[in-house]
C-alpha positions in Angstrom: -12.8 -17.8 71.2 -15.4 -18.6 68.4 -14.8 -15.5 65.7 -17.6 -14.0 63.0 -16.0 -14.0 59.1 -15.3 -10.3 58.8 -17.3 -10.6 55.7 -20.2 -10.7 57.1 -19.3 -6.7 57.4 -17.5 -6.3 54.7 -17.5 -8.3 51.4 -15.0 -7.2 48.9 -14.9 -8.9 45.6 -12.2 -8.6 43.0 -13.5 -7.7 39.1 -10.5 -8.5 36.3 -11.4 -6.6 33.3 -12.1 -9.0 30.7 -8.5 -9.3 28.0 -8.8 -7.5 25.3 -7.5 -8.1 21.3 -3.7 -7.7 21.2 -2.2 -5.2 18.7 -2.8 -6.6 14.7 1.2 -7.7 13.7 1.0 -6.1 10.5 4.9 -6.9 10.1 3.6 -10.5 9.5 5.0 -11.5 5.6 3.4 -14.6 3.8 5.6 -16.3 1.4 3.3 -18.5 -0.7 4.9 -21.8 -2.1 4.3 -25.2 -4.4 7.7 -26.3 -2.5 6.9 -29.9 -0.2 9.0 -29.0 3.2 11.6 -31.7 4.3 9.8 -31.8 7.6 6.0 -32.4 7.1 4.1 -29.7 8.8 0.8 -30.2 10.6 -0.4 -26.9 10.2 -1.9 -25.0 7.4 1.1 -23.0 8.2 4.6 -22.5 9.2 6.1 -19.0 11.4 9.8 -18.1 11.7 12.0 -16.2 13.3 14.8 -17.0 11.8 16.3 -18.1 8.4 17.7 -21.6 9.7 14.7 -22.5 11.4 13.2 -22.5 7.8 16.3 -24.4 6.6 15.4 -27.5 8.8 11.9 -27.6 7.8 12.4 -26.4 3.9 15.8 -27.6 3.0 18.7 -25.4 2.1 18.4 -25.7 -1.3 14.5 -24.6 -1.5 13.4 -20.6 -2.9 11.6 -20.5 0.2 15.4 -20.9 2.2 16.4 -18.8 -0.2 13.4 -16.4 0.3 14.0 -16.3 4.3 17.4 -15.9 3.6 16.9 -12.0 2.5 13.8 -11.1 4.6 16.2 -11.9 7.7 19.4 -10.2 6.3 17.8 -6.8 6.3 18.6 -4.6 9.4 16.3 -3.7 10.4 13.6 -6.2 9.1 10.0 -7.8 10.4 10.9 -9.0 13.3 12.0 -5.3 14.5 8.4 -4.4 14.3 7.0 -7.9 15.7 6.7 -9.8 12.9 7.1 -13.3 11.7 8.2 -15.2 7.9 5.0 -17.1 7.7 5.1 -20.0 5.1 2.0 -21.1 3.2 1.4 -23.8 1.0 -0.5 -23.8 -1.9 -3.5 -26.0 -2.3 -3.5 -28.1 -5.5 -4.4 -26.3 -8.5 -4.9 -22.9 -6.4 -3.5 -20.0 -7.7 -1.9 -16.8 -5.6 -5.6 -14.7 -5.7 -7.3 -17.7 -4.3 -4.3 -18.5 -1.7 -4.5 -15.1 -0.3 -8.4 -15.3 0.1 -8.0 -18.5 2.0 -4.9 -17.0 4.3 -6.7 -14.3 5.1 -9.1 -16.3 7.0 -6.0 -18.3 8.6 -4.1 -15.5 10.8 -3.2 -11.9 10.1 -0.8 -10.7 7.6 0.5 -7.3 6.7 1.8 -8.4 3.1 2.9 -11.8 1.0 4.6 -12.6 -1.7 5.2 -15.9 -3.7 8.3 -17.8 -4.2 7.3 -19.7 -7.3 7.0 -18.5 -11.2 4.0 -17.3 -11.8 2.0 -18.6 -14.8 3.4 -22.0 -14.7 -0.1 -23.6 -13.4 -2.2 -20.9 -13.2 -5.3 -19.3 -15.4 -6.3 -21.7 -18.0 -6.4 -20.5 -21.4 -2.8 -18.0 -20.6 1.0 -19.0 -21.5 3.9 -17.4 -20.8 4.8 -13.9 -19.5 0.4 -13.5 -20.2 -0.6 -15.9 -17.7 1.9 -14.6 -15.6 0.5 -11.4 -15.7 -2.9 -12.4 -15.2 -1.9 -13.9 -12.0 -0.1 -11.6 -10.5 -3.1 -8.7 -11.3 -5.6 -11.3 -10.2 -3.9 -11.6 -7.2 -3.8 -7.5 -6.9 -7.3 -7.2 -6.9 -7.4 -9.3 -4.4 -4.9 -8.1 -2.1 -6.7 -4.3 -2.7 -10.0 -5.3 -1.2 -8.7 -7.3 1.5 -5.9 -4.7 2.1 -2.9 -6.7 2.4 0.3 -5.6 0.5 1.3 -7.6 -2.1 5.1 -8.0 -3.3 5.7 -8.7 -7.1 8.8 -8.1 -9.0 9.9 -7.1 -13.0 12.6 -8.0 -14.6 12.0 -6.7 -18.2 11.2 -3.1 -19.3 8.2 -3.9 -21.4 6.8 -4.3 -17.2 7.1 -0.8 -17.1 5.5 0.3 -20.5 2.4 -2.5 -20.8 3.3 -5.2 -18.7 3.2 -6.1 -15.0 3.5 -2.7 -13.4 2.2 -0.6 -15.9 -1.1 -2.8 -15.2 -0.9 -2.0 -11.8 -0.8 1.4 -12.4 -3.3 1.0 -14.7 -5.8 -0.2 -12.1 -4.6 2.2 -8.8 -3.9 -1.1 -7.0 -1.7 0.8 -4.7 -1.3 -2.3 -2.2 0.6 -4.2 -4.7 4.4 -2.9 -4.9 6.5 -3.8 -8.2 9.9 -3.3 -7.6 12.1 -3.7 -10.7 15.7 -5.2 -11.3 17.2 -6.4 -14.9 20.3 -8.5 -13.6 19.6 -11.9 -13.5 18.6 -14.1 -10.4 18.6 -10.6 -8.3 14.4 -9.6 -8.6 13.3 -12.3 -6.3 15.8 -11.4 -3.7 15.3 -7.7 -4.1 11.8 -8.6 -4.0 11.5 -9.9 -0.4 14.5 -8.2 1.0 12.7 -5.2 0.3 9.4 -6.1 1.6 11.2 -7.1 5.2 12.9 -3.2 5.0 10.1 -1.8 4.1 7.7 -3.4 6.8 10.0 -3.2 9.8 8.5 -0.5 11.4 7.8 -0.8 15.3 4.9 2.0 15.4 5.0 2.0 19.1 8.4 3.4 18.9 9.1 7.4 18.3 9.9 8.6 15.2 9.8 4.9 13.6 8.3 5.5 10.7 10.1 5.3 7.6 10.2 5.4 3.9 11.9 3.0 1.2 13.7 6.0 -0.6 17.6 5.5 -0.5 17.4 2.4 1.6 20.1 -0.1 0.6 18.6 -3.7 0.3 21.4 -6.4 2.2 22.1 -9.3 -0.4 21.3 -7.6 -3.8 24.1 -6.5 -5.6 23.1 -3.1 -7.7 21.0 -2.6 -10.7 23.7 -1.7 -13.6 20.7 -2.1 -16.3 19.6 1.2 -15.4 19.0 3.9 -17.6 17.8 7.3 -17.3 15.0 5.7 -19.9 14.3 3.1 -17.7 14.2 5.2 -14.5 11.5 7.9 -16.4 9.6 4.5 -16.9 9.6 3.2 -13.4 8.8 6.5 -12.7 5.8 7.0 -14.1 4.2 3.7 -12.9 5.6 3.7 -9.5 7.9 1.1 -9.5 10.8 1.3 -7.4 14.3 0.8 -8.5 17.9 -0.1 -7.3 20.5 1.8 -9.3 23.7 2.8 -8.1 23.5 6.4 -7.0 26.5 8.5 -7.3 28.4 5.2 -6.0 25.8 4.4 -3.8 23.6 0.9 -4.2 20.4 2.5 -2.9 16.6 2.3 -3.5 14.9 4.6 -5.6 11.1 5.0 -4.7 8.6 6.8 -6.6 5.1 7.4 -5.8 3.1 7.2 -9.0 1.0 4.4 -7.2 1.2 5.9 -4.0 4.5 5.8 -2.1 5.0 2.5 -0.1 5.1 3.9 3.1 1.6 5.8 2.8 0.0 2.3 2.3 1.7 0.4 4.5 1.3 3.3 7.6 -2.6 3.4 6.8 -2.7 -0.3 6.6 -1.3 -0.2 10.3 -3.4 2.8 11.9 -6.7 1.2 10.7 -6.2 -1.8 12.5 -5.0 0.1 15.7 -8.2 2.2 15.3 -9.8 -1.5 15.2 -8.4 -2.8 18.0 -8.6 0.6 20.4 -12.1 0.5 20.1 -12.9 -3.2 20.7 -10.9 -3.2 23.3 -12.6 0.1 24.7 -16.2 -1.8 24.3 -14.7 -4.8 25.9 -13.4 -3.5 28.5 -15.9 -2.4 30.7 -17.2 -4.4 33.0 -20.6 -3.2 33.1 -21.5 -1.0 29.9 -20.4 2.0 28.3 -23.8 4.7 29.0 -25.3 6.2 25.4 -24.4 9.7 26.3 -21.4 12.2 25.8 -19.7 10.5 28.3 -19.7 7.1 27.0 -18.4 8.8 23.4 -15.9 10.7 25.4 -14.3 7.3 26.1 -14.6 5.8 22.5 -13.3 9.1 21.3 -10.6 8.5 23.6 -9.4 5.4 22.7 -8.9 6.5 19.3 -6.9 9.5 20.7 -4.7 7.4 21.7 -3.9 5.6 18.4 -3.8 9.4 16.4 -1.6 10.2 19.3 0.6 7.3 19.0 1.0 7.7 15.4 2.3 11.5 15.7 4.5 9.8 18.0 5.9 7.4 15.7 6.1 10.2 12.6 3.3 8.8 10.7 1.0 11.9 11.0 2.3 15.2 11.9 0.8 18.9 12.9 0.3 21.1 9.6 -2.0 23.5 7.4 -5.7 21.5 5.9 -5.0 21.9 2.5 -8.4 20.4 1.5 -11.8 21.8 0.9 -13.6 19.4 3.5 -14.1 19.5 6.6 -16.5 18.1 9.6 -17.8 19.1 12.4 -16.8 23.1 13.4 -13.8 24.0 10.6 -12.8 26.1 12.9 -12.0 23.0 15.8 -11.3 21.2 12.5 -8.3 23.3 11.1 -6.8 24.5 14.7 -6.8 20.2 15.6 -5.2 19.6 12.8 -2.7 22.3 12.8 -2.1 21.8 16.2 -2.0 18.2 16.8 -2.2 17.0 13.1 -5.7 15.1 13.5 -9.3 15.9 14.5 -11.6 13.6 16.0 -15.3 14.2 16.4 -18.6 13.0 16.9 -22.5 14.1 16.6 -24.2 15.1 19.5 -25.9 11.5 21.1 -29.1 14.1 21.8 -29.4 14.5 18.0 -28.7 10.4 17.4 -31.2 8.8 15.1 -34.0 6.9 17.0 -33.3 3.7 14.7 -29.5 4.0 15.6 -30.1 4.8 19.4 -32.4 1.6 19.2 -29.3 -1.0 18.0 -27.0 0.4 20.5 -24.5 2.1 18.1 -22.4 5.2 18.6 -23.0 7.6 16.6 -20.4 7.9 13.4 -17.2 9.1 14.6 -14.9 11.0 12.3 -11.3 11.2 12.5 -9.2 13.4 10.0 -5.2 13.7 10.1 -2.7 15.6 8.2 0.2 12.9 6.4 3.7 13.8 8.1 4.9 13.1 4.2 9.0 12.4 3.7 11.7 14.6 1.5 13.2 12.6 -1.0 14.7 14.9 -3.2 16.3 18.4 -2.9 16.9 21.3 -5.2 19.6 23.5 -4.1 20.2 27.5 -6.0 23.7 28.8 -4.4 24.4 32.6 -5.6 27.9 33.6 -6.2 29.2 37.1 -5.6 32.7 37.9 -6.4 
């Protein structure tokens, strides 16, 4: 019996949703080097997972071993939150500003360091601890505008008063983190074990988030060079310390130059907020309509992220204590005591004729209350005999 194609009825055709961008792996830490590897690499650059892997390729012997050695002793450490030890190169004659410009076209990276003395072959014209310092704030400038977190270390005092991290200061280059230790041989290594503890957040976990304050750093043996003096110092410029605390080895972080964890958080929720609405635009597989509808969706999508970083205990519900608002400050200050952020949008109906012409949304506004961390307590106990 000769049968028709049941399609001739009815057709049905299958639409997959074009992929969208995957999360930004902010946990991704750059170690810049002038080392050769013992294995040639083809690539501009090397990832890791592990610190043998980079033994094979590196040698045992090499500061970037040595390097990978305490990113991957923390617990936890970048790999918790997704990330990878990502070895760089440097060009010849290229000093660490220009290296980070030319990574950050590579791949994404949250923050780098550098496993070589600064100053050695940099800026013409500088010597010594001067050239070093010109560097390393070179490099600071850098990392600020293309907001990536930068890792340096002190190991002298005259850091804290004019030097490295008073420089930093100095400029409000809050993506570059000093962290300060006198012994001897122990600043590199509390250097990049910190960095891997400090950016080993998995933010799509709950309550995740974290700060650096009284975290102990695996592999650095405490800080017995410090004073009360030299704490006020690092202090006042925001560089973090690792005394020994009422027996305990323990960071001390201050916030001078913005705590660590604000930077790092904010460096994570802006590229979520990125990536949320790319992937909202992508998505459709017709188009998204210029009307409330169509911003209900974008709006949504960044929801989703605010929501997610409540979730993780990066924002958190609470009182407005700033003058500003948007849109109705009534909406505004319920949101954000209720939810801890506010999202909102013009009406489309009141969109500029220009804008409506290119196709853009109109602006969307997002405000969200800092879930903040306790480091410190003060404690009055009355006594009544």
């Amino acid at each position: 019996m000769t049968m028709i194609d049941i399609t001739n009825v009815v057709n049905i055709s299958v639409i997959v949703p074009p992929a969208g961008l995957a999360p930004y792996s902010v946990n991704n830490l750059v170690c810049f080097t002038k080392e050769t590897p013992v294995v040639v690499q083809s690539a501009t650059f090397s990832a890791y997972t592990s610190a043998s892997a980079v033994a094979t390729d590196w040698g045992s012997s090499s500061a970037t071993y040595l390097a990978a050695l305490a990113v991957f002793a923390q617990s936890p450490n970048i790999l918790t939150g997704g990330g990878m030890f990502i070895v760089i190169p440097l060009l010849s004659n290229e000093v660490l500003h220009q290296a980070i410009t030319r990574a950050a076209k590579l791949l994404y990276f949250g923050g780098c360091s550098h496993n070589y003395t600064l100053g050695v072959s940099g800026p013409t014209g500088y010597t010594g601890a001067t050239a070093a310092n010109l560097e390393a704030t070179q490099a600071a400038t850098v990392a600020q505008a293309a907001g990536k977190l930068l890792f340096l270390s002190a190991a002298s005092e005259a850091d804290l008063t004019s030097g490295l991290a008073y420089a930093i200061k100095t400029a409000s280059e809050d993506h570059a983190r000093v962290v300060y230790h006198s012994a001897t041989g122990q600043a590199d290594g509390f250097r990049w074990g910190y960095a891997s503890r400090g950016m080993s957040t998995n933010f799509s976990g709950s309550n995740t988030a974290q700060t650096m304050n009284l975290k102990t750093i695996a592999g650095v043996t405490v800080d017995d060079g410090i004073t009360q003096t030299i704490l006020t110092e690092a202090k006042a410029v925001g560089c973090d310390i690792y005394p020994n605390v009422a027996g305990a080895p323990c960071v001390m972080s201050y916030g001078a130059n913005g705590f660590f964890d604000d930077v790092y958080n904010l460096q994570w929720i802006v590229g979520a907020l990125e990536v949320a609405g790319f992937n909202y635009l992508r998505g459709s597989g017709t188009k998204i309509p210029q009307t409330e509808a169509g911003m209900d969706g974008l709006k949504s999508a960044y929801r989703a992220v605010c929501g997610q970083a409540v979730k993780n205990g990066f924002i958190a519900p609470g009182a407005w204590t700033g003058s500003d608002t948007f849109g109705s400050p009534e909406d505004f200050r319920r949101n954000i005591s209720d939810f801890g952020f506010y999202i909102y949008s013009g009406p489309v109906a009141l969109q500029a004729a220009a804008d409506r012409a290119l196709r853009a949304a109109p602006v969307i506004q997002i405000a969200f209350k800092f879930a903040g961390a306790i480091h410190s307590s003060s404690v009055i106990v009355s006594v009544n005999k």
